[in-house]
ZAVO-782010 format. One record per residue: residue number from 0; residue in three letters; x, y, z of N, C-alpha, C in turn. Coordinates in steps of 0.02 Angstrom, whole numbers, plus 50000, padded with zeros to 5 digits. Each point is the difference from the previous one (the first is absolute). Example, Ala and Ser with C-alpha at 12.3 -4.5 7.8 and 13.67 -1.06 7.14 Angstrom:
2
(0 ALA (50660 49716 50390) (49955 50059 50000) (50045 50060 50000));
(1 SER (49982 50053 49964) (50042 50059 50003) (49961 50055 50037));
***
This chain:
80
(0 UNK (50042 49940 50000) (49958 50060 50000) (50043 50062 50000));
(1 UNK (49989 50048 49978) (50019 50071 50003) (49975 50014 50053));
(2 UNK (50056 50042 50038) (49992 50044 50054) (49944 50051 50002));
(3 UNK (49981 50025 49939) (49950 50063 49980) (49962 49968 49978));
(4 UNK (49986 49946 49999) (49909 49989 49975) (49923 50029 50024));
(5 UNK (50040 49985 50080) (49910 50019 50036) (50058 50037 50091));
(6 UNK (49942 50011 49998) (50010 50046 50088) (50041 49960 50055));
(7 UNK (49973 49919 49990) (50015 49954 50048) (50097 50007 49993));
(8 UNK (50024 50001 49940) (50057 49965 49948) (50055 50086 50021));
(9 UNK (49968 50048 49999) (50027 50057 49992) (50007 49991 50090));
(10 UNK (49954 49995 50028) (50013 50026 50085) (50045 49963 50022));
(11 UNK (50012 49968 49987) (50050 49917 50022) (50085 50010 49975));
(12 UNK (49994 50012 49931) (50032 50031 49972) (50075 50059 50042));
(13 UNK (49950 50051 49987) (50040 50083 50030) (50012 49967 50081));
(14 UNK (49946 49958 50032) (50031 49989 50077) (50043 49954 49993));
(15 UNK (50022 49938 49960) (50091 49982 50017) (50037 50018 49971));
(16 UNK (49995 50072 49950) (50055 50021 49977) (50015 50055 50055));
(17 UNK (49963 50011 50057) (50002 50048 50046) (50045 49957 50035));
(18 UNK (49984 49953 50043) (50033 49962 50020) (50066 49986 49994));
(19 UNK (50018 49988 49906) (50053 49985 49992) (50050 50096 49982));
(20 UNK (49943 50037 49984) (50051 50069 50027) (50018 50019 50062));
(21 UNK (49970 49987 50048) (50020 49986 50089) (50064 49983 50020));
(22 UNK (50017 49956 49965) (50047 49941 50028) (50064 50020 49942));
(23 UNK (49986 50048 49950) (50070 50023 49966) (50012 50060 50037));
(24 UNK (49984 50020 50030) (50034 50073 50063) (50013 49982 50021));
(25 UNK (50083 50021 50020) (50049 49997 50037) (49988 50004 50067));
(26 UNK (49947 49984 50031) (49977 50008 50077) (50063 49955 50041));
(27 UNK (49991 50032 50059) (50044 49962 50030) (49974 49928 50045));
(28 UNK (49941 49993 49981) (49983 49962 50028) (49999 49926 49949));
(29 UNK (50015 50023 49945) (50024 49964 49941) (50065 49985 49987));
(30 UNK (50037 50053 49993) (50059 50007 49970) (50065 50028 50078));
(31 UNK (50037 49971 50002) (50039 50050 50055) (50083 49984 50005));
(32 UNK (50049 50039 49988) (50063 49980 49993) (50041 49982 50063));
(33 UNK (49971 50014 50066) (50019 49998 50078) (49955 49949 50023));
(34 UNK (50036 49961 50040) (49942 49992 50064) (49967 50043 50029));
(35 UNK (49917 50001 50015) (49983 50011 50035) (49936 49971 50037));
(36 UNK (50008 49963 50050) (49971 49943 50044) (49946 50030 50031));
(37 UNK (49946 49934 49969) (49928 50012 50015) (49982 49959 50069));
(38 UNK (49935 49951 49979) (49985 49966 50048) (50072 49949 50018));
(39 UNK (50011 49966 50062) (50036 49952 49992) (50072 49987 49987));
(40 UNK (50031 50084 49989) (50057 50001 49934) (50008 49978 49928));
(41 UNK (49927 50011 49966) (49996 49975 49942) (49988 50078 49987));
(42 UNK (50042 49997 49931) (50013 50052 49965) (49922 50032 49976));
(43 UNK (49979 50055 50014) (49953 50044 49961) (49979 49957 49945));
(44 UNK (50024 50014 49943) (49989 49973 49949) (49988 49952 49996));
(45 UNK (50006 49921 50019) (49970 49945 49998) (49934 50007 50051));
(46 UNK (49990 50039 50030) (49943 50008 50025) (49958 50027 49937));
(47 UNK (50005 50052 49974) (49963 50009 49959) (49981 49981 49934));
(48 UNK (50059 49937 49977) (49978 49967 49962) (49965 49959 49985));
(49 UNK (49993 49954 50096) (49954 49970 50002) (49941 50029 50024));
(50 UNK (49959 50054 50006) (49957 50027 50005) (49969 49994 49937));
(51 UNK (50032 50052 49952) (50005 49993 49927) (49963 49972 49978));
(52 UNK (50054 49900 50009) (49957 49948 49966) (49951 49970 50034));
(53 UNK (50004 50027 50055) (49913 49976 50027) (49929 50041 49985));
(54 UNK (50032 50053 49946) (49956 50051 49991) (49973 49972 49906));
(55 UNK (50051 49995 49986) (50010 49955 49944) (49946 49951 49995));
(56 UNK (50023 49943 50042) (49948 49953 50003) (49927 50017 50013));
(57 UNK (49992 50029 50029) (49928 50016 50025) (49969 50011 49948));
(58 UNK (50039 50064 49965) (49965 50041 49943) (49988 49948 49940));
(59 UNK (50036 49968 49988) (49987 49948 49954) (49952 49929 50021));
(60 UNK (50004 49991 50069) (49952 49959 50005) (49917 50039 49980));
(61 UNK (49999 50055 50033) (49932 50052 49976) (49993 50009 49936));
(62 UNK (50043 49984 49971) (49993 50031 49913) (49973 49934 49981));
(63 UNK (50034 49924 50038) (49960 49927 49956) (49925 49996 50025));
(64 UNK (50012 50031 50055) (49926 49987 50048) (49931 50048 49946));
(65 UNK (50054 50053 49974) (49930 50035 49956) (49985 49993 49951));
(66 UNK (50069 49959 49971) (49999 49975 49920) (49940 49933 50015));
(67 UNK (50006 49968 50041) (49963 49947 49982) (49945 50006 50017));
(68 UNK (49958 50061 50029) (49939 50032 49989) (49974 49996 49976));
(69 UNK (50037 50046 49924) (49993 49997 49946) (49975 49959 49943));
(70 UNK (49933 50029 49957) (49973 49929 49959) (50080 49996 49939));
(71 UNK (50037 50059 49987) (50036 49977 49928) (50036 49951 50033));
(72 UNK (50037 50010 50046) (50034 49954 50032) (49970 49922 49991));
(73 UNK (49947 49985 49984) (49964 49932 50017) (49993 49983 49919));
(74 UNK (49994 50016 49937) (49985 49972 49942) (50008 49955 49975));
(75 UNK (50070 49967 50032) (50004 49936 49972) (49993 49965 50054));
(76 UNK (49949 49995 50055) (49984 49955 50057) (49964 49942 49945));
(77 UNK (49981 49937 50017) (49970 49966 49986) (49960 49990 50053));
(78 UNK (49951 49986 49978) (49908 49995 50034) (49992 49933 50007));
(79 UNK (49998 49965 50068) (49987 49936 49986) (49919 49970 49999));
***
């Protein structure tokens, strides 16, 4: 499918390219050339990476959860 077909395709769309513009800034909670110790003595940054990808997951589990809503999503179901 094209990203621009319908509303569903477009909203989904612009929000993980948001996502994936987030995570190219140099934040320091991303990116950092020093230590600097978070929880535990774990560096900042692996803290926030794994935040990140738990943010990641979610969002993509919500995106299958709405795709399969969806009747296009279903066309080639077979009907028993």
């Amino acid at each position: 499918m094209h990203p621009f077909t319908n509303k569903f395709e477009k909203k989904w769309f612009w929000f993980f390219m948001a996502l994936w513009g987030f995570i190219m800034l140099p934040l320091p909670c991303f990116y950092d050339t020093e230590y600097n110790p978070g929880f535990f003595g774990v560096p900042v940054f692996i803290w926030g990476w794994l935040v990140y990808g738990l943010l990641t997951i979610v969002c993509i589990a919500l995106w299958a959860s709405s795709c399969l809503k969806r009747p296009e999503y279903h066309e080639f179901d077979e009907e028993e």
